[in-house]
Phi, psi and omega in degrees: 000138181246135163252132163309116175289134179244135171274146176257149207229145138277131180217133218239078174131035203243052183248314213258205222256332180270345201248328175311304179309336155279315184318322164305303172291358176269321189293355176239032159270154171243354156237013152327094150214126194285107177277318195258081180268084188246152219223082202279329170285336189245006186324116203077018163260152173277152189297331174266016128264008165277336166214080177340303177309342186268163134182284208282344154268334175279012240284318182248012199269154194230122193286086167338142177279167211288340187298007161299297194305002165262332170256010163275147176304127182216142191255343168214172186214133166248135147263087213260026215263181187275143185325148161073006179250015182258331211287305155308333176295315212308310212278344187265347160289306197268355161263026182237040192019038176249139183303150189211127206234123197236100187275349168267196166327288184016301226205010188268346205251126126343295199254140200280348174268027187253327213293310166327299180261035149234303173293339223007058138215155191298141189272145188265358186220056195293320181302329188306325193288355167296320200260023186277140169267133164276108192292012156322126173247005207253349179240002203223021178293307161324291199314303189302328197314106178084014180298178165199025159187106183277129146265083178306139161287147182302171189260358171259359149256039168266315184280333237237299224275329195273340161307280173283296170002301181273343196246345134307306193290342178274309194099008167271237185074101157287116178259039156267167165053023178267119189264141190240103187246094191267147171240156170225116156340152177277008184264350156308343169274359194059166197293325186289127150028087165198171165332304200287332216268321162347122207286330179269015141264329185271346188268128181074014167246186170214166201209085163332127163209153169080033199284120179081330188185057167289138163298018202224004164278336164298337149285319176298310176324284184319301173321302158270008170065013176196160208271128175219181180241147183250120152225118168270171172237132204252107153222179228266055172221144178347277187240160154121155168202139209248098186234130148260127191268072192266130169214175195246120195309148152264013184189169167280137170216158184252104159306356157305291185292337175286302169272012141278352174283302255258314167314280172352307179261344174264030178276016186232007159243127171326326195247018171248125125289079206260133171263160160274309185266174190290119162342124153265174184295305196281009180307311204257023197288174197098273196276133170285039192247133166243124173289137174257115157213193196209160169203135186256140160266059179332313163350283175285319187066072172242147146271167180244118169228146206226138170245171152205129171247120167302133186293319165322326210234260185289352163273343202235236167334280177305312150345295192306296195308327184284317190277341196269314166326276195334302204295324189269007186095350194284152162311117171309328188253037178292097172126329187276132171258133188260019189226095196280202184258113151223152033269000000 
């Protein structure tokens, strides 16, 4: 009889809504298994009463505190943690060679003077950021091949970049003056607290934030290769992200040829969807699937190009997991789900 071998795995932050969401998606993994969840504020409750939906898979694992994961044995580490609490765990992990996949900020940015004049603070570990991989895996799959330390992209330039992307990278495009207007679920704010989050403010609203200067603009910029303006928005649903995309052609294009540019570039990825009609927020919910389309305004000459991701999944969890397959040789979609939930 052959038995399998399973990698043991850690997820660092695995309390709040992205790292609890790896832990799910590793449990429909086959070669998965989370030994280690830690939880700094819950340390010592068990995981499936801090998160019930995990309990029948999880019936004993107990959340740790996070300085565990430097002394347990491990074969992978998922890191869910809040900006500047990944740079010290990340760099005493890749010197004890164990592979590391960082669903936060940490390590998405190239130059260490951004971390400054976005995060206001300085990066603590700037050599790691040459060998960090941008875990896109649909514009950055050569790259992920053998990586071991993954840098997840945030989730609205995961919608942005999968959005916009192909009509930069084409060159109808300006890549000035391009504008981003994204909505987002509140779980997208993380588990904690807050004013806005309050159920009797958020409910039956909508909400501007981060205006002029979000931190997720120096990735997309950087990402793409062009200057834009951001306003995300916060509403009042669970999961789901929405992004409209306005740049201005650089040459005539036919919404019919924007989405064939568009068929064109995704047609060998799984986790890509191009629609004719425009992407809803709840399409992709569920799923590591990002729906896609474009639409031209001759009139003006803007293109419109539109995403919609679970913020959760293909902004997060699923990500991480999808780029970690690539970096290890694996079926991309392993472990991930491609199909969402409705209604």
């Amino acid at each position: 009889m052959c038995i399998k071998w399973r990698m043991r795995v850690g997820v660092v932050g695995a309390s709040g809504y992205a790292g609890s969401e790896v832990v799910r998606l590793c449990g429909s993994h086959p070669d998965l298994e989370v030994v280690l969840a830690t939880g700094e504020s819950s340390a010592g409750v068990a995981l499936g009463a801090h998160v019930p939906a995990l309990a029948a898979r999880y019936p004993d694992l107990v959340l740790a505190p996070t300085e565990a994961v430097l002394e347990a044995e491990l074969d992978l580490v998922f890191l869910a943690l809040p900006h500047g609490k990944s740079q010290g765990i990340v760099a005493r992990l890749v010197e004890r060679g164990v592979p590391v996949v960082d669903l936060g900020a940490d390590f998405r940015l190239r130059d260490p003077a951004q971390y400054a004049a976005w995060y206001g603070e300085a990066h603590r570990a700037p050599e790691l950021l040459a060998r960090a991989v941008y875990g896109l895996v649909e514009r950055h799959r050569e790259e992920l091949a053998g990586a071991t330390l993954v840098a997840a992209p945030g989730c609205y330039p995961t919608a942005t970049a999968l959005a916009l992307g192909p009509f930069l990278d084409a060159g109808v495009v300006e890549r000035e003056g391009i504008v981003i207007d994204a909505l987002s679920g509140a779980s997208g704010a993380g588990r904690a607290t807050s004013e806005r989050l309050h159920f009797s403010r958020l409910s039956g609203n909508a909400e501007a934030y981060g205006l002029v200067g979000h931190r997720h603009t120096p990735e997309m910029e950087a990402e793409l290769g062009a200057r834009l303006l951001f306003t995300p928005h916060l509403v009042p649903v669970a999961r789901g992200m929405l992004v409209t995309a306005y740049a201005r052609l650089a040459e005539p294009l036919t919404s019919a040829a924007a989405r064939a540019l568009l068929e064109a570039r995704y047609a060998a990825d799984p986790c890509v969807v191009v629609t004719e009609a425009p992407p809803t927020l709840k399409d992709p919910v569920g799923s590591n699937l990002c729906f896609v389309s474009a639409v031209v305004d001759e009139r003006t000459g803007w293109l419109v190009a539109l995403s919609s991701i679970d913020n959760l999944i293909k902004g997060a969890a699923g990500q991480a997991l999808q780029a970690w397959n690539v970096a290890s040789g694996r079926p991309e979609t392993l472990g991930l789900p491609l199909t969402g939930v409705t209604p």
